[in-house]
C-alpha positions in Angstrom: 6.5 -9.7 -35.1 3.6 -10.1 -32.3 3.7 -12.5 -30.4 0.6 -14.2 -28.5 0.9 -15.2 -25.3 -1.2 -17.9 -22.9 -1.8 -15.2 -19.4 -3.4 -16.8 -16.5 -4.4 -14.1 -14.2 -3.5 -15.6 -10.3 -5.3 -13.0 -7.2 -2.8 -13.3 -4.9 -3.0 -12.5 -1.2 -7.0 -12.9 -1.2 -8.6 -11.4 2.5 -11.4 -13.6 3.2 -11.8 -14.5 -0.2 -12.3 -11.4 -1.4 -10.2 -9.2 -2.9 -6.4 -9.7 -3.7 -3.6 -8.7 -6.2 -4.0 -9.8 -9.9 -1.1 -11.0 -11.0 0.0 -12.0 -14.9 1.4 -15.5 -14.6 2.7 -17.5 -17.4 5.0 -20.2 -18.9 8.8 -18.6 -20.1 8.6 -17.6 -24.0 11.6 -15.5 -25.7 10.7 -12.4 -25.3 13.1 -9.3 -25.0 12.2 -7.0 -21.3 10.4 -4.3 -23.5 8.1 -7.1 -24.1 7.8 -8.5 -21.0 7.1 -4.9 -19.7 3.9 -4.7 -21.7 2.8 -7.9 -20.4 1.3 -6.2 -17.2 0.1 -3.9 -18.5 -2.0 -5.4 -21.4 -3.3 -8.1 -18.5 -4.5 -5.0 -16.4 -2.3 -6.1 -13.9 0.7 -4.2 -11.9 3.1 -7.4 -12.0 3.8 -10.1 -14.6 5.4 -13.8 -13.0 7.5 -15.5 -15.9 7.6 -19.7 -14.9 10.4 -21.5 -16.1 10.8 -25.3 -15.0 15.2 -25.9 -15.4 16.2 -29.5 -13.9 14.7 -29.7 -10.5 13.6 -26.2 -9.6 11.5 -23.4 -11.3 13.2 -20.2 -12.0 10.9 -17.4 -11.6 11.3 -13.7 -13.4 9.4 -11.0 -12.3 8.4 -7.8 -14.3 6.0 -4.5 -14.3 5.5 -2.0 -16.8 9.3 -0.2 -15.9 11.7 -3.2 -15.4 12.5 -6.1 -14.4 12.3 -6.9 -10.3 15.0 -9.3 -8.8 12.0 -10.6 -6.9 8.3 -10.2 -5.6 6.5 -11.8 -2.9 3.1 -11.4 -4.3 4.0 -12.8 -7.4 5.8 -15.5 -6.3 2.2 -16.7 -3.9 0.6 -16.2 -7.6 3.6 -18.2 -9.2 3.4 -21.1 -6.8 -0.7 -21.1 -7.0 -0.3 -21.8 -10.5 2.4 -24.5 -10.3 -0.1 -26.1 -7.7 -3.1 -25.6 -10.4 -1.2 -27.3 -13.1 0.4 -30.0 -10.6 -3.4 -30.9 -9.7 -3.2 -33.1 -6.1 -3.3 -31.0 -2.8 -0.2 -30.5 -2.1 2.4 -28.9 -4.3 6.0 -28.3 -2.9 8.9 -27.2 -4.9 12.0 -25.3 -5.1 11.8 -22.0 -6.6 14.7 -19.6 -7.9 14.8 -16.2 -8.1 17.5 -13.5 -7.4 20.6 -15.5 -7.6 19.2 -18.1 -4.8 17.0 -21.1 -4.3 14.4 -21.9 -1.8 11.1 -23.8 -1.0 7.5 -23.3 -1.9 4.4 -25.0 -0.2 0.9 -23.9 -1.6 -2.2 -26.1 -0.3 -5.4 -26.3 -1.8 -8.4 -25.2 0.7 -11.7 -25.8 -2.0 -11.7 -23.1 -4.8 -8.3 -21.4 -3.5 -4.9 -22.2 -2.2 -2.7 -21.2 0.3 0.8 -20.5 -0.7 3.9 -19.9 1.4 7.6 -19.4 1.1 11.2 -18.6 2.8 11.6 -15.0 1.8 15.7 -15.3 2.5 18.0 -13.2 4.7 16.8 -9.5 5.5 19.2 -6.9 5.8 18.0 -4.2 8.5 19.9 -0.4 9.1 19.0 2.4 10.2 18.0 5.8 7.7 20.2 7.9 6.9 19.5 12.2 8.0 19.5 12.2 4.3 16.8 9.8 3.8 14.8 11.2 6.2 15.3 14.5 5.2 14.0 13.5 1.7 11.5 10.5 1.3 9.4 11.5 4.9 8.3 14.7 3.6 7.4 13.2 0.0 5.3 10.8 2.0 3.1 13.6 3.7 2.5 12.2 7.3 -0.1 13.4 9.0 1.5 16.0 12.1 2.0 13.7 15.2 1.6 10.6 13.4 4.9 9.4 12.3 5.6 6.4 15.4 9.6 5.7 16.2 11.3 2.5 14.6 11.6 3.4 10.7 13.9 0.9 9.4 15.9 0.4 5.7 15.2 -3.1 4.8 16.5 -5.3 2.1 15.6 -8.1 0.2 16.6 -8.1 -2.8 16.4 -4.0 -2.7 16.2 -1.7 -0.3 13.0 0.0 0.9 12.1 1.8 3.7 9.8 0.9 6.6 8.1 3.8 8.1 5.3 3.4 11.2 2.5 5.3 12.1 0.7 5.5 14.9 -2.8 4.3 13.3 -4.9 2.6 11.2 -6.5 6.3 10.6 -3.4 8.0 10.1 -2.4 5.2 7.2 -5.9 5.6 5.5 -5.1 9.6 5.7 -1.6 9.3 3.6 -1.8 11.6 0.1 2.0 11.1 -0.8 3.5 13.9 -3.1 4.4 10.7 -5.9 6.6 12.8 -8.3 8.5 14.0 -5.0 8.2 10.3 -3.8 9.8 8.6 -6.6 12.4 11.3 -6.2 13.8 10.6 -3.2 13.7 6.7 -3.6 15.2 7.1 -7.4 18.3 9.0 -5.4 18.6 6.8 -2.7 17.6 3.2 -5.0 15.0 2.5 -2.7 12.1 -0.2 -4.1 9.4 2.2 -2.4 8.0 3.3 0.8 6.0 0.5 3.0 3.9 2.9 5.6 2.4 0.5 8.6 0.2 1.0 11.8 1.5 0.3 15.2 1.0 -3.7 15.3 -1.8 -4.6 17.8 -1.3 -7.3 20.6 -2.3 -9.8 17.8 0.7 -8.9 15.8 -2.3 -7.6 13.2 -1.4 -4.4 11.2 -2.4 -2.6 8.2 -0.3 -1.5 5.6 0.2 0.3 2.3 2.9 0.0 0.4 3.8 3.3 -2.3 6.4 2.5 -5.3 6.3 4.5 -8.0 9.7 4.1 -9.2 8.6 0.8 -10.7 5.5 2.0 -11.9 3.1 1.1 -9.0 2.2 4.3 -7.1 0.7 2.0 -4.6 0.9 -1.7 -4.5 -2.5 -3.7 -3.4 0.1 -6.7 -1.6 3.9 -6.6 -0.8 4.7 -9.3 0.7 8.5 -9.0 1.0 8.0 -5.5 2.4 5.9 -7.7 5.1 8.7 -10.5 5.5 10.7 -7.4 6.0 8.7 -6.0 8.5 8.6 -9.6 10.2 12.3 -9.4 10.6 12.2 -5.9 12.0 9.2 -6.8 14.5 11.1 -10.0 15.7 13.6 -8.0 17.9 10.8 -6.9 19.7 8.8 -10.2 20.4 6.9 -10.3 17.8 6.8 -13.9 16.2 4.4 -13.5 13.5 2.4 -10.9 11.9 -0.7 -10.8 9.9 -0.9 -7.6 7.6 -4.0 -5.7 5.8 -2.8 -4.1 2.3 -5.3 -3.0 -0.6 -8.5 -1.3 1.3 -7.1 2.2 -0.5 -7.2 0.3 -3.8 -10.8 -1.0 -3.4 -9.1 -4.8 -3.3 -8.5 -5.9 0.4 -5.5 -7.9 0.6 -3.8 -9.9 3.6 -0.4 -11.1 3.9 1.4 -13.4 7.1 5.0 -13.9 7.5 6.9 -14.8 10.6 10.5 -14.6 11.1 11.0 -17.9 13.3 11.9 -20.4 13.8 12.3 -20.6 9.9 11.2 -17.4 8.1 7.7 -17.6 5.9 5.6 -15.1 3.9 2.5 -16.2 2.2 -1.3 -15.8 1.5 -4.3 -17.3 -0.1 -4.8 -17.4 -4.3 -7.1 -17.9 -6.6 -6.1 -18.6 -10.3 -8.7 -18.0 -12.8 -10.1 -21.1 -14.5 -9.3 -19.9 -18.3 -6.2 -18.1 -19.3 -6.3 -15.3 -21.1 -4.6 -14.3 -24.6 -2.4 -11.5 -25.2 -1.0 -10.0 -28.4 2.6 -8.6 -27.0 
């Protein structure tokens, strides 16, 4: 039986404006994962948000064209743009759930768009294994000279691997070998690779984030990967971060977390004004 859907297509992480992550966002319908799979990928979109209100928070279920994710920043700044949408007012706060835990969500509106934040949850932070190294650097293809010190496994929700570089150049330079690539990170259950530039005084960096074991060779926003990143920059002084994503993908894209005093990811959204119809 086909089923047709209401989609509203949310552009999360917006830089300036311009640019961003579409996102499929849309009410929870019975559906089996197969089904939600296609969703992305009939909205032209490389993640799908499933909203569910239940008592006194909203349950959240995130999904691309290969699985189901136990969460996604980007998604969740779409998510809680459209609960603010649909809340009307200029101010929505709530408490979301995703991944076996619940915590807040603040979006505000600013004119057209609204800006969207949330408490990503505890990071878990290690060091790579020779192994790791030994298998996903070499799939990535740095550039001679430009791999910086400080790669870092981080986890929320799954594990991914933080790798800097010494430049904005050397970023923009990155050709990954992606069947290698999704490899290594299938043998080690890594989400994906997030590849970032030295941060500048500023705490501003640019970043590009490469996942092709769940179908997104490279993601325009990950803003978990940048909560991660927070965490992993906090040691060093660095209280908040503001990070570029998307200029390889022709859609600029610009995430902020901070890891103190109370941890926050977020970016600006704009939610299309009519929702699209799928045939799933």
């Amino acid at each position: 039986m086909i089923s047709r859907l209401s989609v509203t297509i949310v552009r999360a992480c917006l830089r300036e404006g311009h640019g961003g992550s579409p996102t499929a966002v849309l009410d929870e319908v019975p559906l089996s994962d197969a089904e939600r799979c296609r969703v992305p990928v009939l909205a032209g979109t490389s993640h799908a948000v499933f909203v569910a209100p239940r008592g006194s928070e909203v349950s959240l279920r995130f999904f691309t064209a290969e699985g189901e994710l136990p969460a996604c920043g980007h998604g969740t700044v779409a998510a809680l743009a459209f609960l603010a949408e649909r809340a009307g007012g200029p101010e929505y706060r709530g408490t979301l759930r995703a991944a076996g835990r619940s915590f807040a969500g603040r979006a505000v509106r600013e004119g057209a768009r609204v800006r969207a934040a949330f408490e990503p949850g505890p990071v878990g932070l290690r060091e790579p294994t020779t192994a790791e190294r030994g298998l996903v650097l070499p799939a990535l293809r740095v550039p001679p000279g430009a791999l910086a010190p400080g790669a870092r496994v981080a986890s929320i929700g799954r594990e991914r691997l933080l790798v800097p570089v010494a430049s904005r150049s050397a970023l923009t330079a990155l050709a990954p070998h992606f069947d290698r690539l999704r490899a290594a990170c299938d043998r080690f259950g890594f989400l994906g690779c997030y590849v970032y530039s030295v941060p500048t005084r500023s705490g501003r960096i640019a970043a590009r984030m490469f996942a092709p074991s769940i179908g997104v060779p490279e993601d325009i926003a990950n803003a978990n990967s940048t909560a991660c990143l927070a965490a992993a920059l906090a040691g060093r002084g660095v209280t908040g971060i503001t990070v570029d994503m998307g200029d390889a993908l022709g859609s600029p894209a610009t995430i902020t977390a901070s890891a103190r005093p109370v941890p926050q990811v977020g970016g600006v959204a704009e939610v299309e004004a009519a929702a699209r119809e799928l045939a799933v």
